[in-house]
C-alpha positions in Angstrom: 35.0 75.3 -26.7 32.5 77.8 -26.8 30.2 76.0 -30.0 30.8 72.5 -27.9 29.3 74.3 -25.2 26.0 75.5 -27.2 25.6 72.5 -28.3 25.5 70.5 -25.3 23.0 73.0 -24.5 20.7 72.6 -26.9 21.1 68.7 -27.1 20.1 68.9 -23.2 17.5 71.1 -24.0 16.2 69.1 -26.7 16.5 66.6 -24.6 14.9 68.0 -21.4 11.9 68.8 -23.5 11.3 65.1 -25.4 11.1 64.0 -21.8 8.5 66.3 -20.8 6.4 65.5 -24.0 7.0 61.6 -22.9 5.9 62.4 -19.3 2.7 64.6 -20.2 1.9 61.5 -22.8 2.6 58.7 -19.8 -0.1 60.9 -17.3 -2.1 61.3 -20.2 -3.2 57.3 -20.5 -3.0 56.9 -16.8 -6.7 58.2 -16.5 -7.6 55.8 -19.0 -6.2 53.0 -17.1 -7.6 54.0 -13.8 -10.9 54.3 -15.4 -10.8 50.8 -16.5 -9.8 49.3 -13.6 -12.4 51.1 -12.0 -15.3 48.3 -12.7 -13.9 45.5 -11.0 -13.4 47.3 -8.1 -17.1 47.7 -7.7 -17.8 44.0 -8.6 -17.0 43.2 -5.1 -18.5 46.3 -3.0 -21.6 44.5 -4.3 -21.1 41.7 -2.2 -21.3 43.5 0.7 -24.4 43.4 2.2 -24.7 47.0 2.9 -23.4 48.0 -0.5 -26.1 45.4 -2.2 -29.1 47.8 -1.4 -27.9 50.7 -2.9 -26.8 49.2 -5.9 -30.2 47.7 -6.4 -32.2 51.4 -5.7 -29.4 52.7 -8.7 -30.6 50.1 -10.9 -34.1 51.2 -11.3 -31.7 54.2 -12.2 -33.2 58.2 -11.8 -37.1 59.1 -13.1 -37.0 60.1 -16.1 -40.7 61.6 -15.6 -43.7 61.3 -13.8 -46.6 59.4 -16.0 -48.4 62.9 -15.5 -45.7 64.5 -17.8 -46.2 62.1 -20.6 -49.3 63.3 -22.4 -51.8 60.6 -23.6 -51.2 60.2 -27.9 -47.9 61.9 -27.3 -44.9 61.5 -25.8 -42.0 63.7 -24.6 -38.2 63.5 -25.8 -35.1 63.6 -23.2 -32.5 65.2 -25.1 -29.8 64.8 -22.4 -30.6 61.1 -22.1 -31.1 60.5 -26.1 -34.6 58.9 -25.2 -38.2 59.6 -26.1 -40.8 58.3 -23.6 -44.4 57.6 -25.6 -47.9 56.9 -24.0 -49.8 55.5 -26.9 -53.1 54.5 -24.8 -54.0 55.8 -21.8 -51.4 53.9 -19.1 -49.1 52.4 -21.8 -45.8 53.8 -21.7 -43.0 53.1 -24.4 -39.8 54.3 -24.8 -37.1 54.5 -27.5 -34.0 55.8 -28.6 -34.1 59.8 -29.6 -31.4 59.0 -32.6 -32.9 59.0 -36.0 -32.0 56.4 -38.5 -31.8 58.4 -41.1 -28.9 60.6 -40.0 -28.3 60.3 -36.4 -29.8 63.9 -35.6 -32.2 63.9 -32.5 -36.0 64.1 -32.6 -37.4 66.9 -31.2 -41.2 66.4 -31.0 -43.8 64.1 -30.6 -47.2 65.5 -31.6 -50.3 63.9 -34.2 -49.2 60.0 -33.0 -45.6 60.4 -34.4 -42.2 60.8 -33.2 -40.8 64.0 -35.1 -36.7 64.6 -36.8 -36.3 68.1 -37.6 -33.5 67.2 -39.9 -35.0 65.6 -42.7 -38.6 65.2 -41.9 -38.7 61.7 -40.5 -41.5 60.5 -38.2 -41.8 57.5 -36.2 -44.7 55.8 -34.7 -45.4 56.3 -31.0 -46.4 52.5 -31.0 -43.1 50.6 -31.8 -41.1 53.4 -33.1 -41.6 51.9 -36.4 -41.0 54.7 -40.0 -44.3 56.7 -40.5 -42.4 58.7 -42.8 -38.9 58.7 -44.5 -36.4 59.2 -45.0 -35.3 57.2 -42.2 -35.0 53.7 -43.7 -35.6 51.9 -40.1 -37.2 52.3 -36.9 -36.3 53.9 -33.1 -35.0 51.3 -31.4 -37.1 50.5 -28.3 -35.4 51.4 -24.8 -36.7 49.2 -21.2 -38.6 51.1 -18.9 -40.1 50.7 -15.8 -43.3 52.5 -14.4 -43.1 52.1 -10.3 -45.9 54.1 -9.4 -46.4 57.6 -10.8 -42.6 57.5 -12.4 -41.1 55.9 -15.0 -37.5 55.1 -15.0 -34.8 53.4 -17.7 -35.0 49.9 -16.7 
């Protein structure tokens, strides 16, 4: 009676704690679900008048920098964003992505007209993000932007 009794034990226990792995998995994907459903939801908040203007100021979306920050033949690079911001000519801003081609590291600099990985030695123009210098095999792919006055922000 006594080994039946273990044994129902540990089968229950067993038991008890597959369920708790189950549970913790089911609230694990829940997130995941909620998060998805989360973009319809806004769809029609849009609609609402009041709603409308405030989506519209978050689509110009945060300044990156003021034009004053950008130097003239330079440029400055947004780690946190992944984007480097260019002024080729005086009042011609460019921006593109901060992701090398060559190996996915992200530039650092931007001094002597190029866009600068520290990984490998690449350099990009501050033009059209096209290679100045491999190994990088293609160029920065060009991110929008807007200039509304003295900021510039992703487009």
């Amino acid at each position: 009676m006594t080994e039946t009794t273990r044994r129902t034990m540990m089968l229950g226990a067993g038991g008890a704690g597959l369920a708790a792995v189950l549970t913790g998995c089911a609230s694990y994907g829940s997130p995941t679900t909620e998060a998805t459903a989360e973009p319809p939801a806004e769809e029609p908040a849009e609609e609402a008048s009041s709603a409308a203007p405030k989506k519209k100021s978050a689509s110009k979306g945060k300044a990156l920098a003021a034009t004053s920050d950008i130097p003239e033949g330079g440029g400055k690079v947004f780690k946190g964003q992944k984007i480097v911001v260019t002024q080729p000519t005086a009042g011609e801003f460019k921006a593109f992505t901060a992701v090398c081609t060559h190996a996915g590291c992200t530039v650092d600099d931007v001094s002597d007209n190029t866009i600068n990985c520290p990984c490998h030695g690449s350099k990009f123009s501050i033009e059209d993000g096209s290679v100045a210098d491999g190994p990088a095999g293609g160029p920065l792919a060009e991110k929008k932007i807007t200039v509304d006055g003295d900021q510039i922000r992703l487009a």
